[in-house]
Each structure stands twice: as structure tokens, then as C-alpha cells.
N, C-alpha and C positions, 0 to 999 in steps of 0.2 A: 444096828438099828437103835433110834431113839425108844424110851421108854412111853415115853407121849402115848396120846389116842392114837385113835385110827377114824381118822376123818373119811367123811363120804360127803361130796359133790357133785350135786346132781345137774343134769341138764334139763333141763324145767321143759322147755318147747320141743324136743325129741319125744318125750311121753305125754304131752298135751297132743301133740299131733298125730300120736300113736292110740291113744283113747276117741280122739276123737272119728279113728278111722274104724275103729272096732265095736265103739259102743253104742247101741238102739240112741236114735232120737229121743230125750228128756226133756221136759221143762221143769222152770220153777212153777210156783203157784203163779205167778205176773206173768209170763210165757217165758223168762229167758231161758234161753235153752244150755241145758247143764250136763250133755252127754260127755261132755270132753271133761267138765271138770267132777264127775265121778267118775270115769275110770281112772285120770290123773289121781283125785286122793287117792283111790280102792289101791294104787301102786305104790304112791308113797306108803301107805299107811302100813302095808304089807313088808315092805322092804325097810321099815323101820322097826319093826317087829321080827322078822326072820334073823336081821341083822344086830339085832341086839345095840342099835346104834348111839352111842352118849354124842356123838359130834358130825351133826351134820348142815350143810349148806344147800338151797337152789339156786341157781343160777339163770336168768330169764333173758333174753335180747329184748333190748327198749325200744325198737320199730326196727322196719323194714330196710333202712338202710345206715349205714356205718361208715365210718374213714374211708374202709375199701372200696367205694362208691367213690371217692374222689381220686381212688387211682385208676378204677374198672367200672365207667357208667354202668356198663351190663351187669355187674357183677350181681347176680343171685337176681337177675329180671324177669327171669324167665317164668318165677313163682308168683306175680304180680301180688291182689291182697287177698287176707285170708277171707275164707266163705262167708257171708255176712252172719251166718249161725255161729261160727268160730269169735270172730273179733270179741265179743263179750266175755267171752269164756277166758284170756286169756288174764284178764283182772281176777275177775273170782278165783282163778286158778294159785294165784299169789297170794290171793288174801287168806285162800283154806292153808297157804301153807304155813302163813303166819299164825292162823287157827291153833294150827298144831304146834306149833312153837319151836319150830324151825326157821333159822334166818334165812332173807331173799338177797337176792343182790343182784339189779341193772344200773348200767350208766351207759347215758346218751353220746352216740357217737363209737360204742363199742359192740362187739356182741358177746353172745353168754361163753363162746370159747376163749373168748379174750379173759373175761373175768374168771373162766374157769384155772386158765393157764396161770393168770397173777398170782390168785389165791393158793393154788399147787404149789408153786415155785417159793411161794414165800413161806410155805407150811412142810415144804418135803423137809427138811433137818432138825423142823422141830417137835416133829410128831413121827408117834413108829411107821406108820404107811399113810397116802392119801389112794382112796380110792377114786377115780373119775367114774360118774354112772353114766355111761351114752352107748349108742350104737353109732353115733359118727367117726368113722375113720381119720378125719383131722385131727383127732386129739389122740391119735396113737401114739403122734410125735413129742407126749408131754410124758409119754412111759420113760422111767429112770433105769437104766442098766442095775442102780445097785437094789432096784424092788421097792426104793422109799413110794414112786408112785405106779398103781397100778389103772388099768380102766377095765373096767366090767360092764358086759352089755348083758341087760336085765332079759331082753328077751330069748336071747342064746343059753345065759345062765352061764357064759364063758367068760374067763378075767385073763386078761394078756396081761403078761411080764413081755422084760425086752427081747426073750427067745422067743414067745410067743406070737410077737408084733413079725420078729425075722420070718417063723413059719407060716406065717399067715400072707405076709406080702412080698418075700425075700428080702427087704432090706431093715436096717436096723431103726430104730425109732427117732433118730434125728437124721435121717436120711426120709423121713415122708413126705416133706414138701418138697424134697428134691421130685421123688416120686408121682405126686400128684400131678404137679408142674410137668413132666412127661406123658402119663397116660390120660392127663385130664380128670375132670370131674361134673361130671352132667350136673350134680342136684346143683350147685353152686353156679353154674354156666363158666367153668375153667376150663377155655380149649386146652387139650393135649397137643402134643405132637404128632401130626398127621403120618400116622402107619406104624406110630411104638406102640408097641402091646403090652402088656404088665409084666410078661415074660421077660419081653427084651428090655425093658426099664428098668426091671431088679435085677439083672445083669450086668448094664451097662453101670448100673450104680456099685454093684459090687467090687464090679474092677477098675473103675475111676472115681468113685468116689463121692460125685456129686457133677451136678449141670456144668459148671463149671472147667472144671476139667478133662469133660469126656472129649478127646478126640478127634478133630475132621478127617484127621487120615487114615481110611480103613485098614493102612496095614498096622496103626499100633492097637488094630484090636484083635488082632491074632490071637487063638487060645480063648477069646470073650465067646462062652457057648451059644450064641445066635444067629438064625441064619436069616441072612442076607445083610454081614453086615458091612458091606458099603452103602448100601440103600440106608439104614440107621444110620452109618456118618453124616452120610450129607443130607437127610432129614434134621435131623440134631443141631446140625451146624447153620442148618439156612432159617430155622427157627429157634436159635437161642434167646436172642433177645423177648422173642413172648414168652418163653419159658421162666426165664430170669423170673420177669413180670409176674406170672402165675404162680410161681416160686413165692414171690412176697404176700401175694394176696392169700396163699394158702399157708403163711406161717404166723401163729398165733401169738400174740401182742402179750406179754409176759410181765410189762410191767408200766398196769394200766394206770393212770394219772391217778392219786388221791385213793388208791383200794387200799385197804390195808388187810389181812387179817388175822382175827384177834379170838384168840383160841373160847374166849366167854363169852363171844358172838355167836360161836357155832353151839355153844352144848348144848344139850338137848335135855332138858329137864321134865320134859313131857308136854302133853297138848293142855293149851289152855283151857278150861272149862267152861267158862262166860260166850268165851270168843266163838269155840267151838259150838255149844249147843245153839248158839244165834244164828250162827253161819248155817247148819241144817236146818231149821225151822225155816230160817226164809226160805232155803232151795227146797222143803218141803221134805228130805229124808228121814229114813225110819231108824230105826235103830242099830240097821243089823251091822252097818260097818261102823259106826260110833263105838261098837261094843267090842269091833276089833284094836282096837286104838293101845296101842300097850304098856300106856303110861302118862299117866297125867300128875302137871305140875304141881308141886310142894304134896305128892302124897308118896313118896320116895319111890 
């Protein structure tokens, strides 16, 4: 392991959307409504304090549609737009981050896993661990066998390494788009293969490898532990091509045009004072999570 930090990037609209499903209706004093973005700080603000964290990044998606829109009209249609209570929320939710003096990062045409992957990939050798903060299973596939990247879902309190990612789905963590691309993915609108099951997916991935190379002829799956598997060949076989397909739209873009990142971008030197006490006086808050806050800038 490098000696480096131990960076933590977050996934900004996993817990915007996760506060805004948990937390009482709020306004500001004007009426905007700020339910989503007090539970989002109350999280951040916490997890940068438990965590003791010197380096940390959000990561936010710039609208509703991305690249993978020009390979999969559908792709993620199914979520139409956010609730008209939410869309506001989703600025102020960037700005309290920069409040606290933590850097943001979207760019159009991408989304936040995209920008999560680049920044991982370019930070995994040079720092001791990156940790990814999500409950999205897409970015399981960005876990590093040798531990430099791990992902941690805040709401489980659970951190997967690459054995972890195995016991969790059977397959290994650059085998998940394989994965996905088989059983499908409702939130995203990514058809599976009609009649594979997760079961028979990290199976068939185990002993072939990948979409690729599984099989049409059920006798080279002899020994593969699933049952009925000639129905799984010729499922397999007469939907590869949308797999493939699914396959891509489910593997995250690693090396996003113009991202760079730059170890003095993430530190974390504490919440800014100005920034922050303005940003709660408009939305009207009291003191009590302000005073959670564990560190504010140039006061070491």
C-alpha cells in the first residue's frame, strides 16, 4: 500500500435521494424546500467527522441524461423528472458541500459514476486506499483485488473488498457488468436475460468467464451447478447481443475527458466559515448541526 491518504468519494444523489425520502417536509424562510438538503449535510457532516476524513470528494450527475442515452434511448426512463420539491434541492445540495469545503465534481454528458470511476482509477496508486461512499451496486466493479479501492454503503455500515463483492454476488468485481448485463437492472431500465437468475448468472460467470464466452451448447456446461441448463444456453445465446449491449451501458467510463484528480483538490481543511454560516441563515437552520461540523478552516 501507498503511504498517501485515504480518500473518500462520495456519491452526492444516492444520499440526496435517500434524505429526501426519510426526511419531514422543510422550508427555507422564501418556501424552498430543504428536506433533502438537511438530511444530505446531517450525513455528510457526520461521516466526515466519524471518519476523521483529511480527503474527501462529491460527485453529483449533471442532468438526467448522459452518453448512455445515445446508445439506450430508455436507458434510466423509467425515473422521468425529479418531484418538483426535489429539483431545487439538488443546487443547494452542492453549494452546502462547498460550504463545508469539500470539492464537487459534475461534467455534462457524464454521470457521477463515471466521474467516480475516473477519479478512483487515477488516485488508486497514489494514495493508501480510495474509498467509494454508495449503495449502488454498479460500482462494485471499481473494487481493486489488491484493497487500494474499497466501497462502503453508509446505510449498511458495510465496506466490500473483492471477497466481499464475490460473497455478496458470486462473481468477482470486474465480472459485474458481465453480471448485470444478465440479470438485469430495474432502477437503471437494463433488461436481463429473460429466465437468468443471479444464481444462474454467477455461475455461469464463474465457469466461463464472462458474456462472451459462455456457451450455446448445453453439453459444455456439464459440472456448471444450475438447473436447467440447456434452457440457460439457449436463453444466453439468443440474447447475447442485448447483453453485450447492457454490458456497456453498465460499465463505468473510467477515463472521463478532461477530469483530472489532484490530491490539493480533495483535502479537506475544514468547513468554511462565511460560506457556511450564510448558507444556514438563509435556509433558516439552528445551530444544532453547525456545531456538529468538526473542523473548520485555518483553525487547524
Amino acid at each position: 500500500m501507498s503511504e498517501g491518504p485515504i480518500v473518500h468519494l462520495v456519491d452526492g444523489h444516492v444520499y440526496i435521494f435517500r434524505a429526501y425520502h426519510s426526511m419531514p417536509a422543510l422550508e427555507a424562510p422564501n418556501g424552498t424546500p430543504t428536506g433533502a438538503v438537511r438530511g444530505y449535510a446531517s450525513t455528510l457532516v457526520k461521516y466526515l467527522a466519524e471518519q476523521q476524513a483529511t480527503h474527501m470528494g462529491v460527485c453529483f450527475d449533471f442532468g438526467l441524461e448522459s452518453f448512455r442515452n445515445d446508445i439506450l434511448p430508455a436507458y434510466k426512463s423509467s425515473r422521468g423528472l425529479p418531484p418538483d420539491d426535489l429539483e431545487p434541492q439538488f443546487e443547494l445540495c452542492a453549494e452546502l458541500t462547498r460550504a463545508l469545503g469539500v470539492r464537487t465534481y459534475e461534467q455534462e454528458r457524464y454521470e457521477a459514476d463515471d466521474l467516480l470511476a475516473t477519479l478512483a482509477t487515477q488516485l488508486a496508486s497514489r494514495v493508501e486506499q480510495v474509498v467509494i461512499v454508495t449503495s449502488d451496486k454498479d460500482l462494485t466493479q471499481l473494487v481493486r483485488e489488491d484493497g487500494r479501492i474499497v466501497l462502503h454503503d453508509l446505510a449498511k455500515g458495510v465496506t466490500l473488498d473483492a471477497d466481499g463483492v464475490r460473497g455478496k454476488f458470486g462473481v468477482s468485481p470486474d465480472q459485474i457488468p458481465d453480471y448485470l448485463a444478465l440479470v438485469g437492472d430495474a432502477v437503471d431500465d437494463l433488461p436481463g436475460v429473460p429466465g437468468i437468475g443471479l444464481r444462474t448468472a454467477a455461475a455461469a460467470l464463474q465457469a466461463f468467464g464472462s458474456i462472451d464466452h459462455i456457451p450455446a451448447d448445453p453439453r459444455a456446461w456439464e459440472g456448471v451447478p444450475v438447473r436447467g441448463a440447456a434452457r440457460a444456453a439457449a436463453a444466453i445465446a439468443a440474447h447475447r447481443a442485448q447483453a453485450l449491449q447492457v454490458r456497456e451501458l453498465a460499465t463505468v467510463e473510467r477515463e472521463v475527458p478532461g477530469l483530472r484528480a489532484r490530491l490539493p483538490d480533495l483535502a479537506w481543511g475544514g468547513a468554511l466559515r462565511a460560506e457556511t454560516d450564510a448558507f444556514f441563515e438563509r435556509l433558516g437552520w439552528g445551530g444544532g448541526l453547525r456545531d456538529r461540523i468538526p473542523r473548520w478552516r485555518g483553525t487547524g
